[in-house]
C-alpha positions in Angstrom: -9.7 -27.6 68.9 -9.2 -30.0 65.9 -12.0 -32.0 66.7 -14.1 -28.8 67.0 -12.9 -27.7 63.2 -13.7 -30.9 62.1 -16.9 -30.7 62.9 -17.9 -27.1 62.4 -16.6 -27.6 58.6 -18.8 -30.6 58.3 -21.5 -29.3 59.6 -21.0 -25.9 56.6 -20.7 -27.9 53.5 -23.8 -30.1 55.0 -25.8 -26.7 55.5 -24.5 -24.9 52.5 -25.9 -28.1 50.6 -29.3 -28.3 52.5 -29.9 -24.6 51.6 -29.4 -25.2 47.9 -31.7 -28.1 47.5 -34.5 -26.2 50.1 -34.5 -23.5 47.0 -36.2 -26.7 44.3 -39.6 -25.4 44.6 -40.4 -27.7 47.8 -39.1 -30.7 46.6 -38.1 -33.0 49.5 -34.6 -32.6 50.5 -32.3 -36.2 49.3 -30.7 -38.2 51.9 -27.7 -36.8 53.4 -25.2 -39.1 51.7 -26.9 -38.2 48.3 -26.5 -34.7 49.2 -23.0 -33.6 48.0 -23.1 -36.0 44.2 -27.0 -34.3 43.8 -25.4 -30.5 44.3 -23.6 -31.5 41.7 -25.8 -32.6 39.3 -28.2 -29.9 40.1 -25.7 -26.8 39.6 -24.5 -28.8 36.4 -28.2 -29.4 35.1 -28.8 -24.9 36.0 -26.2 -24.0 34.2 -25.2 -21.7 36.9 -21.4 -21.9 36.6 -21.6 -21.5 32.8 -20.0 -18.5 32.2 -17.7 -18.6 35.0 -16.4 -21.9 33.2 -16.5 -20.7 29.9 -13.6 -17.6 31.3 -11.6 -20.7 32.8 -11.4 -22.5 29.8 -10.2 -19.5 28.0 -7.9 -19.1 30.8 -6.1 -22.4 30.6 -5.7 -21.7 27.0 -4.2 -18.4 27.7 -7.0 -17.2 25.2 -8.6 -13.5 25.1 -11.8 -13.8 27.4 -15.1 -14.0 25.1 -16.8 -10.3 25.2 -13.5 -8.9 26.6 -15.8 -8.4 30.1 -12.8 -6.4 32.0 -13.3 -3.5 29.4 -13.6 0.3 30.9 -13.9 -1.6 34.4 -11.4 -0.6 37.0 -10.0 -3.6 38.8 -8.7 -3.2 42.4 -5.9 -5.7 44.0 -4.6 -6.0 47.8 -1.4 -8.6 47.7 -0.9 -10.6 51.1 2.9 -9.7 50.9 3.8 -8.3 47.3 8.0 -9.1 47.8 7.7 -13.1 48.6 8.1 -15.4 46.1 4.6 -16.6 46.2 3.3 -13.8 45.9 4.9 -12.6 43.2 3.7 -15.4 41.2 0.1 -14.6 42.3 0.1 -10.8 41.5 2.1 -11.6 38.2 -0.7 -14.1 37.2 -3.4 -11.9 38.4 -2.3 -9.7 36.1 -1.6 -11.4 33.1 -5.3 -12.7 33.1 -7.0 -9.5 33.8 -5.3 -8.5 30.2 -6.8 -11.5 28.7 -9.9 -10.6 30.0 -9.6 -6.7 28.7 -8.7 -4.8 31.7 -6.3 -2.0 31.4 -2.9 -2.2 33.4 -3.6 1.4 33.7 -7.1 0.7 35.3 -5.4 -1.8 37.8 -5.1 -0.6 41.5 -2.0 -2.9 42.9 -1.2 -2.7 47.0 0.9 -4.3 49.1 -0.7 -5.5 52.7 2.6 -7.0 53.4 1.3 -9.1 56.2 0.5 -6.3 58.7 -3.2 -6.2 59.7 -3.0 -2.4 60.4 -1.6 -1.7 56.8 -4.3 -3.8 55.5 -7.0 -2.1 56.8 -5.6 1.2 55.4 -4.8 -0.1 51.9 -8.5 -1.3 51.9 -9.8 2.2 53.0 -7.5 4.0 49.9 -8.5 1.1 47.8 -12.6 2.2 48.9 -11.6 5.7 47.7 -10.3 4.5 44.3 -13.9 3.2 43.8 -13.1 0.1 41.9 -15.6 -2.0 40.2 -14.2 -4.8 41.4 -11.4 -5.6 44.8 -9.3 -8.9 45.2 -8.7 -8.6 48.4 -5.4 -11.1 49.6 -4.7 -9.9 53.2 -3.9 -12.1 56.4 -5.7 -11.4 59.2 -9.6 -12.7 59.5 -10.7 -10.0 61.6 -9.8 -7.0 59.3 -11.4 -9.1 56.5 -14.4 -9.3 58.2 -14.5 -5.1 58.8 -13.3 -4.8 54.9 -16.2 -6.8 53.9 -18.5 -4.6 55.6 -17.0 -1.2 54.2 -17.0 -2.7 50.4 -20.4 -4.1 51.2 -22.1 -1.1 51.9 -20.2 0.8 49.1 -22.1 -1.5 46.6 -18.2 -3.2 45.6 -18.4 -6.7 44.9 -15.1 -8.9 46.7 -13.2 -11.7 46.0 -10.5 -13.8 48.8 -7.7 -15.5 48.3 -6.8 -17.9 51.2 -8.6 -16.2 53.7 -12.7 -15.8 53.8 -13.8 -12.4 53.8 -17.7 -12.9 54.6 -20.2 -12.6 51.6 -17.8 -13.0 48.9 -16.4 -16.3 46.8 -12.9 -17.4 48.2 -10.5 -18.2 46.0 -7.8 -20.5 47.0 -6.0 -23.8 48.9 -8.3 -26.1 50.4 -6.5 -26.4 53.7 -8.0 -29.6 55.2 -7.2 -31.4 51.7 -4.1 -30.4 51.4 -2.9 -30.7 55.4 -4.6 -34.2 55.0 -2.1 -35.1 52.0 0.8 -33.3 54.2 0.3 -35.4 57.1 -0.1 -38.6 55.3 2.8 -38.5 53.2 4.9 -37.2 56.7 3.5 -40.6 58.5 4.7 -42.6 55.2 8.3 -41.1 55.8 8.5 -41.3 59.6 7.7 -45.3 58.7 9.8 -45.5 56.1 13.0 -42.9 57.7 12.6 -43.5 61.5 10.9 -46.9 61.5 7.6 -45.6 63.3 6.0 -43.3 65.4 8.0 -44.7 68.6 11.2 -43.0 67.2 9.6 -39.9 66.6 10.9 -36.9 69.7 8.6 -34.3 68.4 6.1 -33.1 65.6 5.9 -28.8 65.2 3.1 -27.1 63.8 3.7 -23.3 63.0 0.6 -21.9 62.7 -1.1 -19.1 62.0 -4.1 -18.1 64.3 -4.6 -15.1 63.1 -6.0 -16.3 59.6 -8.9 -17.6 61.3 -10.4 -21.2 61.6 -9.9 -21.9 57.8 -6.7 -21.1 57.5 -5.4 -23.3 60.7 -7.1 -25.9 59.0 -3.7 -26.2 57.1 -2.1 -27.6 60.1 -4.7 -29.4 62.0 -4.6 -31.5 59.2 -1.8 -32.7 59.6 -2.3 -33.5 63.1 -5.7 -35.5 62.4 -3.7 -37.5 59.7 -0.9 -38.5 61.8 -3.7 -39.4 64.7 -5.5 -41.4 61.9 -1.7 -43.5 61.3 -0.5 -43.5 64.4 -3.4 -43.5 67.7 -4.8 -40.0 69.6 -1.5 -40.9 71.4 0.3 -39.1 68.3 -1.2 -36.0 69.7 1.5 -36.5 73.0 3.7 -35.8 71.0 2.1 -32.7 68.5 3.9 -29.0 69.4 1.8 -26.1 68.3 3.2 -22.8 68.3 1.9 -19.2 66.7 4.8 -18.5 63.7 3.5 -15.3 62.9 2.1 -13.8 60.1 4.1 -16.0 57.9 7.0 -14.0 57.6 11.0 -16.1 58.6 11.6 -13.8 61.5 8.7 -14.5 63.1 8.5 -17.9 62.5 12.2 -18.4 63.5 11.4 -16.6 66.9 8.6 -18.9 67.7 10.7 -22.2 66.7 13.6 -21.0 69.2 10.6 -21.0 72.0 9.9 -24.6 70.9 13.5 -25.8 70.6 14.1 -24.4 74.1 11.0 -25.9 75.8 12.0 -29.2 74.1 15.7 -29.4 74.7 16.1 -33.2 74.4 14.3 -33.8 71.0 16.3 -35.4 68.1 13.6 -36.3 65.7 11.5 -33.9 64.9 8.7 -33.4 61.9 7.8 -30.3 61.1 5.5 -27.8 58.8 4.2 -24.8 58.7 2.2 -22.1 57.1 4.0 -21.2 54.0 7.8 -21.7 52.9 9.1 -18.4 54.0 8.4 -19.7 57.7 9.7 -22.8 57.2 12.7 -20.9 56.2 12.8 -19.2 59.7 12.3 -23.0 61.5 15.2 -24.1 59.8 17.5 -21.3 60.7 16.5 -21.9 64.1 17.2 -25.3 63.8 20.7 -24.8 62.0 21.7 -21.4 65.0 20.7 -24.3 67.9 23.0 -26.9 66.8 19.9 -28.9 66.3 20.0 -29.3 62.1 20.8 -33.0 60.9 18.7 -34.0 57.7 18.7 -37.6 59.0 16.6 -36.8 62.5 14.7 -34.1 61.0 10.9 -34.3 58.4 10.1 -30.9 57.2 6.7 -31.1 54.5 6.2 -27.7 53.2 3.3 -26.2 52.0 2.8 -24.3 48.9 6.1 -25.0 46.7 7.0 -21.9 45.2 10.5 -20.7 44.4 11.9 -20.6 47.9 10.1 -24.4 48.6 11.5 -25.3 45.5 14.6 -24.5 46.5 14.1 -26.5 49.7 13.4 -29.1 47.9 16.1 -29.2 45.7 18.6 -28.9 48.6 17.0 -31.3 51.1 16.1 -29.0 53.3 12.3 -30.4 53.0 11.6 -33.7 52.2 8.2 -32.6 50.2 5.6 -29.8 49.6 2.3 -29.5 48.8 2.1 -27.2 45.9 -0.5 -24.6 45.6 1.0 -23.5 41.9 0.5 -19.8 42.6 1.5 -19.2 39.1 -1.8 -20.0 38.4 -4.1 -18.4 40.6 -4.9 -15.9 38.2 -6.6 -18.4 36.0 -9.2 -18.8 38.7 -9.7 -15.3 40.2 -10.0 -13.5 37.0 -12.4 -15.8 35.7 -14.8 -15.7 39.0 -14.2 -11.4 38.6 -15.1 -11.5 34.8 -18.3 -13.7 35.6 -19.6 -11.3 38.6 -19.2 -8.0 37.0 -21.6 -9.7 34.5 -23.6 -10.3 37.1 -23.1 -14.0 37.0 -22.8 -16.6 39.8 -19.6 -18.5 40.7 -18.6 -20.9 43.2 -18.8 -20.1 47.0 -15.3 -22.0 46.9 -13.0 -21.8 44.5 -9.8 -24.4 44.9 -6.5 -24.6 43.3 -5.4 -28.0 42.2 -2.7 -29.7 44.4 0.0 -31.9 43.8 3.0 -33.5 46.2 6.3 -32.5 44.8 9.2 -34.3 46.1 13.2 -34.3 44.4 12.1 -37.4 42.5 9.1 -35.6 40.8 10.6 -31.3 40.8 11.5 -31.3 37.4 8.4 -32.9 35.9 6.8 -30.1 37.4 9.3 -27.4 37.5 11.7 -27.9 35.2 15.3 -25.9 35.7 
C-alpha cells in the first residue's frame, strides 16, 4: 500500500506539471528533472497567482483585503468537528479573515459536520439551499466529498477543501507526506537516541484514518517510509496499522485496546496518529492497560493545537508536527477572495510546518 501511494503521488505532481507546460503554445516539454523549478518560473513569469498573493500578504498583516472582494457575497462554511480544539482555531481564523476581506458575519453560513459522514452530507445539502457564492467545505470522509463536489458543481458554486480533496476544487491544507516524513524522522532520531536503536524497539502504531482517502493516509505512511528509510524494510516487521476512527478519542481508544491486546508482550512502543484528540484516546488506553511508562513509550503528534500542546507540555508526547490552525484562515480566505474574482489559485494550497518539542513550545506558543 505505501509503495503504491508513493508512486501514485509521484506520478500526479509529474502529470499535473506535464499538463501545464503542454499549454506553452507547443513548446517542447523540459526534461523531467527541470520540470518542477520551470513550473515555477513559468506561473511566476504569468502572473497567475497575483492576486491570490496580493490577499495573502494582506492577510499576514492582518490588513483589510484591497477592493474589500467579500462584499454582498454570502460565504458558506462546513467545520470537520466545530467543538475540538483544532477546529476551533480554524473556524475562528476563518472568520476573522473573511471580515478583513468584507464579508458580513451575518452573510456567513457556519455548520458543524462533526465527523459523521451522514451529517455531512446533509449539512452540504442545507448548505446547497442557502445558495452561497462561495462553500468551504472541511468534512472527513473522501467519498461524500466526492458526491458534494458534484452537487455544488452542477449548482454553478465554486468549492474550497481543507485536508481532504474534494475533486475540481483547490485544497487547502497539511501536506501529509511532508509532514509524516518529518514525523518519522524525528521518531527514528529519538528511538536512537532513547532506546539505543531499532533492535529495542517492541512495536510502532499507526492510527489511521482510511476513510479520508489516499491523501489523507499519507500522514501516516510517512512515517512508516521514514523509519524504513533509518532502519531497513525490516522496520516494517515491526509497523501496527489500525483504523482510529474518524479522529474522535473514543474511537481511537477502542482501536488501540484491539492493538494492545493482539500485542500483549510489547514494552516499547512508538506511536502517532491522525490528530491529537486520537492520540488522546491511545494514551488512555495505554494508561487503563497498565501499559503507560514515558520511558518505553514515543508518541509524535500531529497538528499541535491546544490539546497537543498540552501533551507536550506534560510529556505525554515527545513532539508534534504543527499545522498552526490559527492560521488557516490566512490561506483559505485569500484563495475564496481571488476565485469569486474569477482569479486562479493554487491546485494546492499548504500550511507551513514546524516540529514543536518542550525545548522549543514557548518560542512558539508562549503561556
Amino acid at each position: 500500500m505505501r509503495k503504491l501511494i508513493v508512486v501514485l503521488t509521484v506520478l500526479f505532481f509529474a502529470l499535473s506539471a506535464f499538463a501545464l507546460f503542454a499549454g506553452r503554445g507547443g513548446e517542447e516539454a523540459p526534461p523531467a528533472e527541470d520540470i518542477a523549478e520551470e513550473s515555477k518560473e513559468y506561473v511566476a513569469e504569468k502572473g497567475l497567482y497575483d492576486t491570490f498573493e496580493m490577499y495573502r500578504e494582506a492577510a499576514g498583516k492582518e490588513q483589510p483585503y484591497p477592493g474589500n472582494p467579500g462584499e454582498g457575497k454570502k460565504l458558506g462554511f462546513a467545520n470537520i468537528f466545530g467543538t475540538l480544539p483544532f477546529c476551533i482555531s480554524v473556524e475562528n481564523n476563518i472568520i476573522y479573515q473573511a471580515k478583513l476581506a468584507g464579508f458580513l458575519e451575518d452573510d456567513m453560513i457556519i455548520m458543524d459536520n462533526q465527523y459523521d459522514s451522514v451529517l455531512g452530507l446533509k449539512n452540504a445539502d442545507i448548505m446547497l439551499s442557502k445558495r452561497p457564492d462561495f462553500f468551504i467545505e472541511f468534512q472527513s470522509d473522501a467519498k461524500v466529498n466526492n458526491i458534494v463536489a458534484q452537487r455544488f458543481g452542477d449548482a454553478g458554486i465554486p468549492m474550497l477543501a481543507i485536508d481532504v480533496p474534494v475533486p475540481g476544487s483547490p485544497f487547502m491544507g497539511v501536506n501529509n507526506w511532508k509532514v509524516a516524513i518529518m514525523g518519522g524522522e524525528y521518531m527514528a532520531m529519538l528511538i536512537k537516541e532513547q532506546w539505543g536503536g531499532w533492535d529495542a524497539v517492541d512495536m510502532v502504531v499507526l492510527l489511521q484514518m482510511p476513510a479520508g482517502g489516499d491523501v489523507t493516509m499519507l500522514r501516516s505512511e510517512g512515517f512508516a517510509a521514514a523509519l524504513v528509510e533509518e532502519f531497513g524494510m525490516e522496520a516494517e516487521e515491526k509497523i501496527v496499522r489500525a483504523d482510529g476512527g474518524m479522529g474522535q478519542s473514543e474511537q481511537a481508544k477502542a482501536a488501540m485496546d484491539d492493538v494492545l491486546a493482539a500485542h500483549p508482550n510489547a514494552k516499547k512502543i512508538a506511536m502517532t496518529s491522525i490528530n491529537e484528540q486520537t492520540m488522546a484516546g491511545a494514551i488512555a488506553a495505554l494508561q487503563t492497560a497498565g501499559r503507560w511508562n514515558s520511558d518505553d513509550i514515543i508518541i509524535i503528534t500531529l497538528g499541535v493545537d491546544e490539546l497537543g500542546q498540552s501533551q507536550i507540555r506534560k510529556g505525554e508526547s515527545d513532539a508534534g508536527i504543527a499545522f498552526f490552525p490559527e492560521r488557516y484562515g490566512e490561506y483559505v480566505i485569500p484563495a475564496v477572495s481571488a476565485m469569486l474574482e474569477g482569479e486562479a489559485v493554487p491546485p494546492w494550497i499548504y500550511v507551513e510546518n514546524k516540529i514543536i518539542t518542550k525545548d522549543n513550545i514557548d518560542q512558539w506558543y508562549p503561556e
